[in-house]
C-alpha positions as CSV (number, residue, x, y, z in Angstrom):
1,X,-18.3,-25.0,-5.5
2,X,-20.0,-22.1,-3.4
3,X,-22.2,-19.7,-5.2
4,X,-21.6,-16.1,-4.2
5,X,-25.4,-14.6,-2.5
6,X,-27.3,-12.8,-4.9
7,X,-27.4,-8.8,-4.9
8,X,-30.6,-8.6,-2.9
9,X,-29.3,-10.9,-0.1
10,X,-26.3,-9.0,0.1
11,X,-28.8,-5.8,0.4
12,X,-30.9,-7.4,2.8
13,X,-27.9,-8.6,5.1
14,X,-26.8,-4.8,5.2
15,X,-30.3,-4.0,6.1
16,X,-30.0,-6.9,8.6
17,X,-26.8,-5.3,10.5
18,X,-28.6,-1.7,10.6
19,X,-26.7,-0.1,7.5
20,X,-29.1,2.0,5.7
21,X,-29.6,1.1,1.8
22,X,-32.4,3.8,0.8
23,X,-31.4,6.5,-2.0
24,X,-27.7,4.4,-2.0
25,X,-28.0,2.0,-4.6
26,X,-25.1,2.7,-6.2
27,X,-23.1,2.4,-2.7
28,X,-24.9,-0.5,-2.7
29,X,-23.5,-1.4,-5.4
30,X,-20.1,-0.8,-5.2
31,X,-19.6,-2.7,-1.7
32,X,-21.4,-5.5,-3.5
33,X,-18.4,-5.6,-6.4
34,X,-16.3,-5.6,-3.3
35,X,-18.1,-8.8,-1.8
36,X,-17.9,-10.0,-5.1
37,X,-14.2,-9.8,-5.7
38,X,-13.1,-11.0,-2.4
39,X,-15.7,-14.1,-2.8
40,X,-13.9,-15.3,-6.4
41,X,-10.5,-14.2,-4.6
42,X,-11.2,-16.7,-1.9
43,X,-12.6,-19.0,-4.2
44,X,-9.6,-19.5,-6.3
45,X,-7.3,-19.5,-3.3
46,X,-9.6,-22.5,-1.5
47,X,-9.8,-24.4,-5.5
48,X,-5.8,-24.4,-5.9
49,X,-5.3,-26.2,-2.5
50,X,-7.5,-28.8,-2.8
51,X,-6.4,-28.8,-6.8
52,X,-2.7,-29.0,-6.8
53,X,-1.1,-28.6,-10.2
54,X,-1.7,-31.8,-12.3
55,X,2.0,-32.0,-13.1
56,X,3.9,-32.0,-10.0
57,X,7.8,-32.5,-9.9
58,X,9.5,-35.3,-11.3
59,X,12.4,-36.9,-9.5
60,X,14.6,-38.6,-11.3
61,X,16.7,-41.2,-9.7
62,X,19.9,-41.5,-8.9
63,X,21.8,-44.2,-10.7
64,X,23.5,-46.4,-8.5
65,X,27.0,-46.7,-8.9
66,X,28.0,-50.2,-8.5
67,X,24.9,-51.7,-10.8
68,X,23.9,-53.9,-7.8
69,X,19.8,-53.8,-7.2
């Protein structure tokens, strides 16, 4: 499983891409609950298709009519 990137690559990265961080920690800090959110969001979304539910549908079958097999 992925591991979200810490805080202060997430700040860094911002930094990277020429968005100013100084005096904004708690901007900072909000966008990075953001990241957060979406990354578990996707997380779960990727886990339950390559997990499908351990009890899929059962199909009974159909009893055939003249006993014959």
């Amino acid at each position: 499983m992925a591991q979200p990137m810490s805080y202060f690559l997430f700040k860094l990265n911002l930094e990277i891409a020429h968005v100013s961080t100084f005096g904004r920690d708690e901007w900072v800090q909000q966008q990075y609950q953001k990241y957060l959110d979406n990354f578990h969001n996707t997380q779960k979304k990727r886990e339950d298709k390559l997990n499908p539910p351990k009890n899929p549908l059962i199909v009974k079958k159909a009893n055939n009519a003249n006993g014959s097999r």
